[in-house]
C-alpha positions as CSV (number, residue, x, y, z in Angstrom):
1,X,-63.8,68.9,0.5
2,X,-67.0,68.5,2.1
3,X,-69.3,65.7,0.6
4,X,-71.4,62.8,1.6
5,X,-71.9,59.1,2.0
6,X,-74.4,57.7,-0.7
7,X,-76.4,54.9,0.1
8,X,-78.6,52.9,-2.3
9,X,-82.0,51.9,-0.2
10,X,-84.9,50.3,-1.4
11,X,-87.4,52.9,0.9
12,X,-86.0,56.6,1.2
13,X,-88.2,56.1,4.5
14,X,-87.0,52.8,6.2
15,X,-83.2,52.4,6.9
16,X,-83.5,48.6,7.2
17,X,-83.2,48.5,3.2
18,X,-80.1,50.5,3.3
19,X,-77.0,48.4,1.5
20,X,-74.3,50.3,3.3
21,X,-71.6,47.7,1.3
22,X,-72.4,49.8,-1.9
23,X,-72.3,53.2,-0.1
24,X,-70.1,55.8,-1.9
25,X,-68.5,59.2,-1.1
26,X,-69.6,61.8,-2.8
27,X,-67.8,65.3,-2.8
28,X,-69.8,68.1,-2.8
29,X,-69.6,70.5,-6.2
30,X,-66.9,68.2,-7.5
31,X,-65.8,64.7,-8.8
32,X,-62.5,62.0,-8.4
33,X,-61.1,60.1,-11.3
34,X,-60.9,56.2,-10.5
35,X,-58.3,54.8,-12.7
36,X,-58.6,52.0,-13.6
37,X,-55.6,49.1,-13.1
38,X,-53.9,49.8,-16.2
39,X,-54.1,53.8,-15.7
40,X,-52.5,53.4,-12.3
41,X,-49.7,51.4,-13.3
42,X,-48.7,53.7,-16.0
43,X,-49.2,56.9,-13.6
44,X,-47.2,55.1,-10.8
45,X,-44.2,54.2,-13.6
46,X,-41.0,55.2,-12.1
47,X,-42.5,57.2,-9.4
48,X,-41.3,56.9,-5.5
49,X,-44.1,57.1,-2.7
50,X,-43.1,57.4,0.8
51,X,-45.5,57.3,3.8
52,X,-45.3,58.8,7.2
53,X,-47.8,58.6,10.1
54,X,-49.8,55.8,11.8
55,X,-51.9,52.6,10.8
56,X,-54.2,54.4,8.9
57,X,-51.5,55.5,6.6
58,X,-50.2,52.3,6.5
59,X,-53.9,51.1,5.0
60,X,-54.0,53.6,2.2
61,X,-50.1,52.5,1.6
62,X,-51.5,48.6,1.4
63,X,-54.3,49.9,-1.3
64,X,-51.9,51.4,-3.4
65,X,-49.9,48.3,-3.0
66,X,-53.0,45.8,-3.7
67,X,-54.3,48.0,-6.9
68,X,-51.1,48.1,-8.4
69,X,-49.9,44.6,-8.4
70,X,-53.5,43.4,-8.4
71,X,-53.0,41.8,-4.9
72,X,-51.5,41.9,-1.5
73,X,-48.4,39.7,-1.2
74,X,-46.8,41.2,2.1
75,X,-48.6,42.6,4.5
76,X,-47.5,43.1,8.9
77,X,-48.8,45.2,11.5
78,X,-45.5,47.7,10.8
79,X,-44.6,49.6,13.8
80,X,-41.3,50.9,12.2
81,X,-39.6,51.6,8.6
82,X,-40.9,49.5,5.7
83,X,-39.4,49.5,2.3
84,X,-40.9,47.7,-1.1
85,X,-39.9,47.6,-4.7
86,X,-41.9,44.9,-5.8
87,X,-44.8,46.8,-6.8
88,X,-45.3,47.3,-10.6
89,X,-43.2,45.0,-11.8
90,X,-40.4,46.8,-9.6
91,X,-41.0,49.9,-11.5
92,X,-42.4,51.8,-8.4
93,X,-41.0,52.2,-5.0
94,X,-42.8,52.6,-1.8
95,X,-41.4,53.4,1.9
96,X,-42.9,53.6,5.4
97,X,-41.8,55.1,8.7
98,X,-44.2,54.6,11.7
99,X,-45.1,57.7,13.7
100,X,-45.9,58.7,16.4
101,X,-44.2,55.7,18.3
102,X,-46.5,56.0,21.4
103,X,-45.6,53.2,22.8
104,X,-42.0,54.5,23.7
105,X,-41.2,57.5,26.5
106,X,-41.4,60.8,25.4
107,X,-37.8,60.9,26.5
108,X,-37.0,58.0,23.8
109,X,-39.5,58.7,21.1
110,X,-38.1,59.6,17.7
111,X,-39.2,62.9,16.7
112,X,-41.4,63.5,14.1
113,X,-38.6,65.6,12.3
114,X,-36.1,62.7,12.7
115,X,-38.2,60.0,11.2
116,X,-38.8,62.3,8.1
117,X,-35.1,62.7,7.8
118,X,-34.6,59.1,7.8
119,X,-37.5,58.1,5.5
120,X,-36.0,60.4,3.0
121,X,-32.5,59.7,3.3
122,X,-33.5,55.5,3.3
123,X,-35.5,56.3,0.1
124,X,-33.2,58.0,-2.2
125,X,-32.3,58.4,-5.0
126,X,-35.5,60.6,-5.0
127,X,-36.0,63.7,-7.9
128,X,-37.5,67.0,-6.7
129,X,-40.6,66.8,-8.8
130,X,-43.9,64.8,-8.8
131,X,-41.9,61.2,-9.5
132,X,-41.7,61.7,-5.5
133,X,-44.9,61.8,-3.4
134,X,-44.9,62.2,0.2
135,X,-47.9,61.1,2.1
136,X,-48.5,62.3,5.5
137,X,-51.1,61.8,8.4
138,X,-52.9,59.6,10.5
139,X,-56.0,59.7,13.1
140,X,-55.4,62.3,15.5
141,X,-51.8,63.4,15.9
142,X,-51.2,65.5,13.2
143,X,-51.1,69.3,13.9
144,X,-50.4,72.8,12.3
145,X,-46.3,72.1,13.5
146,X,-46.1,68.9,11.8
147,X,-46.7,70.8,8.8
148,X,-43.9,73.6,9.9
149,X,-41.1,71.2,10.5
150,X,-41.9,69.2,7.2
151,X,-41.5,72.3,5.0
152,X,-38.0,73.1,6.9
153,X,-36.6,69.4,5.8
154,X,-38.3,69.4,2.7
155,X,-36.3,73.0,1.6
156,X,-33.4,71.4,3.7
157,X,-33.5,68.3,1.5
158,X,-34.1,70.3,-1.5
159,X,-37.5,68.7,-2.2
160,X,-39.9,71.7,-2.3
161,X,-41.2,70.7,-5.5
162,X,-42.5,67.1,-4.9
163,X,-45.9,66.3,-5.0
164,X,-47.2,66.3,-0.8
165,X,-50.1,65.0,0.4
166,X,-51.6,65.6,3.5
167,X,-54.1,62.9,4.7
168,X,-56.4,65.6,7.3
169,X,-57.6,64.1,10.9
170,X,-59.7,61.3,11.0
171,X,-62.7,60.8,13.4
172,X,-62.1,57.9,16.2
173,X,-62.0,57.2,19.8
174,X,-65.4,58.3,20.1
175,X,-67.3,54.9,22.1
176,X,-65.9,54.2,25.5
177,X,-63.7,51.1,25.3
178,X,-61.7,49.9,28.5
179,X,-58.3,50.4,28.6
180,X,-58.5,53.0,25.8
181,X,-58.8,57.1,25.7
182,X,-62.2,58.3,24.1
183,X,-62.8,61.7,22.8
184,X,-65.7,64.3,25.2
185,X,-67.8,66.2,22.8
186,X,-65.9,69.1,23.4
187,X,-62.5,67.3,22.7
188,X,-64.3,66.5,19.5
189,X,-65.1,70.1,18.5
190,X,-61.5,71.3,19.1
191,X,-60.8,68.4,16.6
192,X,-62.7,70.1,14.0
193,X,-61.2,73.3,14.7
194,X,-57.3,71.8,14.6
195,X,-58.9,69.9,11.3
196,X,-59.5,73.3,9.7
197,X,-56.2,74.8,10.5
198,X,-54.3,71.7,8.8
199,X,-56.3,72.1,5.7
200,X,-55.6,76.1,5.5
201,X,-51.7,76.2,6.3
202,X,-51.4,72.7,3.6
203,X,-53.1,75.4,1.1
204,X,-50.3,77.7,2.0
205,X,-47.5,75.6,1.7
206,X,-49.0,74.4,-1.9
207,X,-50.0,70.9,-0.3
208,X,-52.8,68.6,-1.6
209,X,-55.1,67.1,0.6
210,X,-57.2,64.4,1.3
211,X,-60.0,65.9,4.3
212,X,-60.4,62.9,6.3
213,X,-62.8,64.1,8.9
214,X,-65.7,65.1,7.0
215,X,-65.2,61.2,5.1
216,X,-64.9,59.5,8.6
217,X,-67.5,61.4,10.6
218,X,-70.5,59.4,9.3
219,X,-69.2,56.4,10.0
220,X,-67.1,56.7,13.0
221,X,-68.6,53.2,14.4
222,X,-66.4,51.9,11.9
223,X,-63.3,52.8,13.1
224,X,-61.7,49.8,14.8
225,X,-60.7,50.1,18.0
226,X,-57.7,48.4,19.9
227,X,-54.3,48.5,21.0
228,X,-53.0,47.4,17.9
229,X,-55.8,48.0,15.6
230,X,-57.1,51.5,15.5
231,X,-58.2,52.2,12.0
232,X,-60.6,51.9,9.4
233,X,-59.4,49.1,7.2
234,X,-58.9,45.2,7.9
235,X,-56.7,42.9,6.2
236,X,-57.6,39.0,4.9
237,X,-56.0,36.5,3.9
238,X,-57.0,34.8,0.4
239,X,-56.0,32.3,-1.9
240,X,-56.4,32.5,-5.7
241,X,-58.4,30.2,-7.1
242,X,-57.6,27.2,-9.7
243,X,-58.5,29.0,-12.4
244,X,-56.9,32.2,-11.8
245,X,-53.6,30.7,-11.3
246,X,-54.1,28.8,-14.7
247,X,-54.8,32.1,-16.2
248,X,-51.9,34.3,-14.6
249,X,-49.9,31.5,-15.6
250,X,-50.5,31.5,-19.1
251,X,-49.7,35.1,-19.0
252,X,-46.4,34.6,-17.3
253,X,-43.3,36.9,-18.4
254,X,-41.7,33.8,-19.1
255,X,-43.6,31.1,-20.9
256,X,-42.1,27.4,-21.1
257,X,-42.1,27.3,-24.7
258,X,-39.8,24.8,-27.1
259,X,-36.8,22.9,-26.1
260,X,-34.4,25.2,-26.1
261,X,-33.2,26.5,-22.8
262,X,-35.5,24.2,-21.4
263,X,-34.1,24.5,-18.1
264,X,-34.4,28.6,-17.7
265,X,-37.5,27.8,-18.7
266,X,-38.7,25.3,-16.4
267,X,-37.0,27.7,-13.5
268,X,-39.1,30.2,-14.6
269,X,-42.1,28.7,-14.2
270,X,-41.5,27.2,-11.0
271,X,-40.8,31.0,-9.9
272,X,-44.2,32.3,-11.4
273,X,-46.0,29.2,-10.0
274,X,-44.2,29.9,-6.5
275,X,-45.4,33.1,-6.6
276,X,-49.0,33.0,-7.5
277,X,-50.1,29.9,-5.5
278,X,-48.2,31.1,-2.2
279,X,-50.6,33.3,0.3
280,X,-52.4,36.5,-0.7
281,X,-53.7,39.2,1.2
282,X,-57.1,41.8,0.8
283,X,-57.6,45.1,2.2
284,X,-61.2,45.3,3.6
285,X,-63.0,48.7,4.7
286,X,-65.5,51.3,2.9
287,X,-63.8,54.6,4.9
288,X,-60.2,53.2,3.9
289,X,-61.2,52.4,0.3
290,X,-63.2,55.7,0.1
291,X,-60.3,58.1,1.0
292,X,-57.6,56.2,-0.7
293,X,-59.5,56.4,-3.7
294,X,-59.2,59.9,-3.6
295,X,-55.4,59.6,-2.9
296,X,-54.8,57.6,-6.2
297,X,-56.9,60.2,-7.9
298,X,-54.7,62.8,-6.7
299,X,-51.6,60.9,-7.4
300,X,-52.6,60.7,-11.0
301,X,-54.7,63.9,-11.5
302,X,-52.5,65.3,-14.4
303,X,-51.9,62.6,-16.0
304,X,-55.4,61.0,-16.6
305,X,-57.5,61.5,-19.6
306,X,-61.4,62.5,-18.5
307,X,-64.2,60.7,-19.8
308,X,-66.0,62.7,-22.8
C-alpha cells in the first residue's frame, strides 16, 4: 500500500529540527496492528515460518526472532540454510535458505525452485494452513516467475493453503559505489514497473504482501551498501545489564527453591544464568523495523483483538 514516512519536526519550515529516529510509516487509507510481546508469542504458538530470499529477508527473519524471545541470541551473516527452534520457548520454528547465491556461476547456482524444495522438505512436519508461513523476497531479484514456479511447488507439495507472503522490491543501488552495480534512472523506472506486476499476480495467486518500494524509496540513502552488507538493517552486539539479569533470573522456569533436589536445582540455574549473561544481539534500522512491523501484523491479522 502506498503511504508515507512521518516525521516529528519542531519547524514544518526548517528540516534541521527533523527527528528522523522517531519517523514512522504511515499507510495511506489504512492502519497495522503492533502487537505487543505477549500477543506475538501467542499468535506465533505452534506456528512454522520459513524464509526465502536475500539479507534483507534474513533482517525481518532476525526481528521476528528478537520480538519473540525478547532478544537476539544467534545471529551470522547466513549465506545458506538456517534452521531455529529456540524461539518461544521452542514453541515456534523458523527456517532460512539464501537466494539468489550470486556469488556462485550460473552454471552452479541452485535454482530458485530447488532451494524452495529443500526449505520445505528440511522444515517439515509443516500443516497446509496458516500454522505455516512462507516469506518470500529480497532487494531486487524477485520477479513475476519467481512467483510462477512457487505456486507449482506449493500445489506440488500440497501447501496451497498456507499463509504466503510476498516481501515486494526494495529500492537500493542507487549512489555510485566502486566495485558495485548502481541503478540509471531508467533502470529504476523499469523497477517500478516489475514492482507493480509482483503485487498484481501475488493478488492472483491469493498472496499477502508487504510493498517494499514505496517504504524504501524515501529513504534509499539508508540502504547499506557492500559486498556483504546490502540492506537496510544492522546488527549489535549488547549485554544485559546487572539488573536485568537479576530480574530474568528471578523469573526463571526453574527457581532454586528448598532442599530438595537441590542439585536439579542448582543445574538449572547455572543454565538460566548461562544463558542470560552470555552475548546478546540488536537489530538496528528504521526501513527494516518499518516493514517487518507490517509482516508481524500480517502474520497475526486474524488473530488480534482491535483496540475499541
Amino acid at each position: 500500500a502506498k503511504g508515507q514516512w512521518v516525521i516529528p519536526c519542531l519547524s514544518c519550515s526548517d528540516n534541521q529540527t527533523c527527528d528522523w529516529q522517531k519517523a514512522r510509516w504511515q499507510p495511506d487509507e489504512c492502519q497495522y496492528l503492533t502487537p505487543t510481546k505477549r500477543q506475538l508469542q501467542q499468535c506465533m504458538y505452534g506456528r512454522r515460518v520459513l524464509f526465502i530470499g536475500d539479507s534483507t529477508n534474513r533482517g525481518m527473519m532476525y526481528y521476528l526472532m528478537e520480538e519473540v524471545n525478547e532478544t537476539l541470541q544467534e545471529w551470522d551473516k547466513a549465506h545458506d540454510t538456517k534452521f531455529y527452534s529456540n524461539l518461544n520457548g521452542g514453541k515456534t520454528f523458523t527456517s532460512y535458505a539464501y537466494y539468489p547465491q550470486f556469488w556462485l556461476s550460473l552454471n552452479r547456482r541452485p535454482t530458485f525452485e530447488r532451494t524452495l524444495e529443500q526449505l520445505i522438505q528440511r522444515s517439515r512436519p509443516l500443516e497446509n494452513n496458516d500454522q505455516t508461513v512462507l516469506v518470500v523476497g529480497g532487494v531486487q531479484w524477485l520477479n513475476t516467475r519467481h512467483l510462477h514456479i512457487m505456486q507449482k511447488v506449493l500445489q506440488r507439495e500440497n501447501l496451497l493453503n498456507i499463509l504466503v507472503i510476498i516481501k515486494s522490491i526494495g529500492m537500493g543501488f542507487h549512489l555510485p559505489v566502486d566495485g558495485i552495480r548502481s541503478l540509471s534512472l531508467n533502470e529504476v523506472q523499469n523497477l517500478w514497473k516489475e514492482n507493480t506486476e509482483i503485487l498484481s499476480q501475488a493478488k492472483n495467486y491469493g498472496y499477502d504482501v508487504i510493498d517494499t518500494f514505496s517504504i524504501t524509496m524515501g529513504r534509499y540513502k539508508e540502504f547499506l551498501q557492500g559486498k556483504c552488507a546490502c540492506h537496510f538493517h544492522e546488527v549489535d552486539k549488547f549485554e544485559f545489564s546487572q539488573s536485568t539479569m537479576r530480574r530474568k533470573l528471578r523469573h526463571s522456569s526453574h527457581p532454586f527453591v528448598g532442599k530438595r533436589n537441590s542439585s536439579h536445582n542448582k543445574q538449572s540455574l547455572v543454565q538460566d544464568f548461562l544463558s542470560v549473561s552470555k552475548l546478546h544481539y540488536r537489530v538496528n534500522g528504521p526501513v527494516n523495523q518499518a516493514y517487518s512491523e507490517i509482516f508481524l501484523s500480517r502474520v497475526c491479522v486474524n488473530r488480534l483483538t482491535p483496540p475499541l
